[in-house]
C-alpha positions, 0 to 999 in steps of 0.5 A, spaced: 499 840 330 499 840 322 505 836 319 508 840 312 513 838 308 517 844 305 519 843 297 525 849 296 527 850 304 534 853 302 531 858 297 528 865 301 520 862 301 522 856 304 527 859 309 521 864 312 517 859 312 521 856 316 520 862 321 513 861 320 514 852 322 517 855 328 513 860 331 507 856 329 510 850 333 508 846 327 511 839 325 515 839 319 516 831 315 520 833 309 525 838 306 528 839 300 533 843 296 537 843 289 544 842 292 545 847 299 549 842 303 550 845 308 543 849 309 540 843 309 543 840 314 543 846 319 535 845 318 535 838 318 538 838 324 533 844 327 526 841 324 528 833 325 523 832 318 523 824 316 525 825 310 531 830 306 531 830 298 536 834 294 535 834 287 543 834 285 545 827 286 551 829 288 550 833 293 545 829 296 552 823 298 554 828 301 548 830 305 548 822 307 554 823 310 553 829 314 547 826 317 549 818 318 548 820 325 541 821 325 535 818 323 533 822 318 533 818 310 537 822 305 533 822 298 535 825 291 534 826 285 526 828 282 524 822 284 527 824 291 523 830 291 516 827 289 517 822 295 518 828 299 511 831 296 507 825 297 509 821 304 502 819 308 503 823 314 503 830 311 498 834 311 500 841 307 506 841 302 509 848 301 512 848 294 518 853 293 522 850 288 524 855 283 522 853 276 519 847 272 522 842 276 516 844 281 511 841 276 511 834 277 512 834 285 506 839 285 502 834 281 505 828 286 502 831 292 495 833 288 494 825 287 497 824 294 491 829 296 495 833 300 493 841 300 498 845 297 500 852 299 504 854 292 510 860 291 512 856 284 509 860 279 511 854 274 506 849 277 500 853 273 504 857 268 506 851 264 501 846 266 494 850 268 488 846 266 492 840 268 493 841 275 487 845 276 483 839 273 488 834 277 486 838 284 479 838 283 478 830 281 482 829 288 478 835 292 485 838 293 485 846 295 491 850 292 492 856 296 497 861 294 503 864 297 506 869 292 504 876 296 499 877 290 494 871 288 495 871 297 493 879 296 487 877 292 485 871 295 484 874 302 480 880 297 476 875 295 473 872 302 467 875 302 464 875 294 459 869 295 460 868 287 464 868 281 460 872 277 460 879 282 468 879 280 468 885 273 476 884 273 482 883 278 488 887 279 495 885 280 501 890 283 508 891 280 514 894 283 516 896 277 523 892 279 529 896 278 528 899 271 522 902 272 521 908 267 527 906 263 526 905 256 528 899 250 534 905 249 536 905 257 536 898 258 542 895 251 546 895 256 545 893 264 548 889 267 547 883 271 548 887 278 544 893 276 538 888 274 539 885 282 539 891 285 530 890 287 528 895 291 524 892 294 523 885 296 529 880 297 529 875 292 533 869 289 537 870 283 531 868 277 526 871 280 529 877 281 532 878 274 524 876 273 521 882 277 527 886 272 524 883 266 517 884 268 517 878 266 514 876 273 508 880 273 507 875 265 508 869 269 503 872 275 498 874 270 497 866 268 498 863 274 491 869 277 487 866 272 488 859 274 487 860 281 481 865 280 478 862 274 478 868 269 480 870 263 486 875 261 481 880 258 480 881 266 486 881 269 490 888 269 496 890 272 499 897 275 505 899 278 506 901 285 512 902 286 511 902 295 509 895 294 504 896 300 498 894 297 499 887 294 494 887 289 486 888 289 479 886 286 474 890 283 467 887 283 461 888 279 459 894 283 466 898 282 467 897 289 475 894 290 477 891 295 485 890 296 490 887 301 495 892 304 501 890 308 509 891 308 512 888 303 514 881 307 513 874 306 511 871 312 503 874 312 502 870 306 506 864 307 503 864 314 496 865 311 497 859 306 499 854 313 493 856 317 487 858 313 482 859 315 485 862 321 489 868 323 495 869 327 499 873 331 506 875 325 513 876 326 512 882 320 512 890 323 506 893 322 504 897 317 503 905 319 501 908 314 502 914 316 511 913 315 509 912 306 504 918 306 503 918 298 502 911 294 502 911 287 499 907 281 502 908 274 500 903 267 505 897 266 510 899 259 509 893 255 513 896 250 518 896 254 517 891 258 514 886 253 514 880 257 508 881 260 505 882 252 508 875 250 505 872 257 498 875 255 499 872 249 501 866 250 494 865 256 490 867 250 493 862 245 492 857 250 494 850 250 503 849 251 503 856 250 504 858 256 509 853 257 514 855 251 513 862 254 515 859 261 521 854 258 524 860 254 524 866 259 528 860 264 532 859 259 535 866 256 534 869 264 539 863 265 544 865 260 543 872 262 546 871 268 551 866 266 553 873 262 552 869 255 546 874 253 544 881 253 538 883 258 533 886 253 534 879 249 530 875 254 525 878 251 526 878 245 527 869 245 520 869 248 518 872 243 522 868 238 519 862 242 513 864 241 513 865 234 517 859 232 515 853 237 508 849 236 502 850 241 498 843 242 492 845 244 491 839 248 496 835 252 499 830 258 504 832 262 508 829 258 507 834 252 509 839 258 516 836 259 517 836 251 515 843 251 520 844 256 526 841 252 523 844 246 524 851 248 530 851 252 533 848 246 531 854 241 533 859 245 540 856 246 541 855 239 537 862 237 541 866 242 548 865 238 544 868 232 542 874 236 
């Protein structure tokens, strides 16, 4: 029985991974959250893990209580998470935490040697060559959970070296703005820029899917997973969200993974790899979509996804300003403190203004990240 412990179980990914656990019968050691008090319990209780941890001190005195009539040992804090990521009797660590505080527990349970299936595009966005040179001094396989880099992973299942790969291709929604121009986009509202058409996801990730700022952050995380360069790694918008993403080998062959848009496949996939199982997902019958269609990404519009590129090709901390600053502005665009289309423009400005360390400790990272949150608070007052 494989023993998980799940980082982000309140959040939509760890809330079907939990399907997942329950329909596969396996053990679940550790849970953690932000501060859902209430969701957590519920789980706690269900799952029985060892250990709970939730990152707002506060909320976490409140777990305690709620659950003094149990065995399980309430923790808090990020060093309560880490914990969580590290315990002996693990053997995968799912990651779903939303944003950079899912660095240091992903790098906790790299050096604790656990396998990680990873949904926390902040991991290898911000610290790529970090946590992937950290994976490999402690032969620890990281296996993706996003629908894409799972899509590519399976894709890849029968290339026997890196050099037959000519380029992947990554799939976008296109999210809920799709064909509007800069002119559309002065004044939409936080509403209209939730209103995903096709995937159920939290608040920052769905704001991202809105700014295309998530396909920028995938773009990043798929050459650290993969091993390639930005050059080789295109995007197309298909609007269906049916085929997840594909690889197109040196032979002009593409091979891609299709299914309807549900997590459950590649959280599934990530927990039992090599093997596969019977999902709770529907089948996918072709024949009720008829038509899929493809069309290029508006960089200009959506010009996250360009700073991203840039950012990977500048190397270094550059990435992790780009990470640390679209946080920020999707924060303060959700607090109502900013305009949408200024999101982008303070990943820019970040990217111009903030100096890139080539080389850098996970200490540089967290540095990075304070720098850019706070350029982008300042700056966003003079916008």
């Amino acid at each position: 029985m494989k023993k998980i412990a799940i980082l982000g179980s309140t959040g939509s990914i760890g809330k079907q991974s939990l399907d997942v656990v329950r329909m596969r019968g396996f053990s679940v050691t550790a849970l953690t959250a932000n501060s859902n008090v209430d969701v957590i319990e519920e789980q706690a209780r269900e799952f029985k893990p060892r250990f709970v941890a939730l990152h707002d001190e506060n909320a976490a005195k409140d777990l305690k209580i709620k659950l003094a009539d149990t065995d399980i040992r309430v923790l808090s804090g990020l060093d309560g998470i880490c914990e969580c990521a590290s315990l002996e009797e693990t053997d995968t660590v799912l990651n779903s935490v939303v944003g950079m505080v899912g660095l240091k527990p992903t790098v906790t349970a790299i050096e604790a040697k656990k396998e990680i299936a990873l949904a926390n595009k902040e991991t290898l966005v911000a610290a790529g060559k970090l946590v992937t040179d950290k994976a490999r001094e402690n032969n620890v396989r990281i296996l993706p959970v996003d629908s894409e880099h799972s899509a590519i992973f399976q894709s890849l299942g029968g290339c026997v070296s890196h050099s037959m790969i000519k380029r992947l291709i990554l799939t976008a929604s296109g999210g809920p703005f799709f064909g509007k121009k800069r002119e559309d986009l002065e004044n939409v509202t936080v509403k209209d820029a939730l209103n995903h058409p096709n995937w159920s996801m939290g608040a920052k990730i769905t704001i991202d899917s809105a700014t295309m700022m998530n396909k920028g952050l995938e773009l990043i995380e798929a050459a650290w997973l993969f091993d390639m360069p930005a050059d080789k790694i295109d995007i197309v918008v298909h609007r269906q969200s049916i085929i997840h993403s594909l690889v197109e080998y040196v032979d002009n062959s593409v091979i891609a993974q299709l299914g309807l848009p549900d997590m459950r496949i590649p959280i599934q996939y990530a927990l039992t790899y090599p093997v596969r199982y019977e999902s709770p997902v529907k089948q996918l019958n072709l024949t009720d979509f008829g038509t899929l269609t493809f069309e290029n990404a508006d960089e200009d519009t959506f010009s996250c996804i360009k700073y991203c590129k840039d950012a990977l090709t500048r190397g270094g901390t550059a990435t992790a300003i780009a990470n640390s600053a679209n946080e920020e502005a999707n924060k303060l665009f959700r607090e109502g403190k900013i305009k949408f289309l200024q999101i982008a423009d303070l990943v820019g400005q970040a990217l111009e203004n903030i100096p890139v360390k080539n080389e850098y400790t996970l200490e540089d990272i967290f540095e990075t990240d304070i720098q850019a949150r706070n350029f982008v608070t300042e700056r966003s007052g003079r916008n």
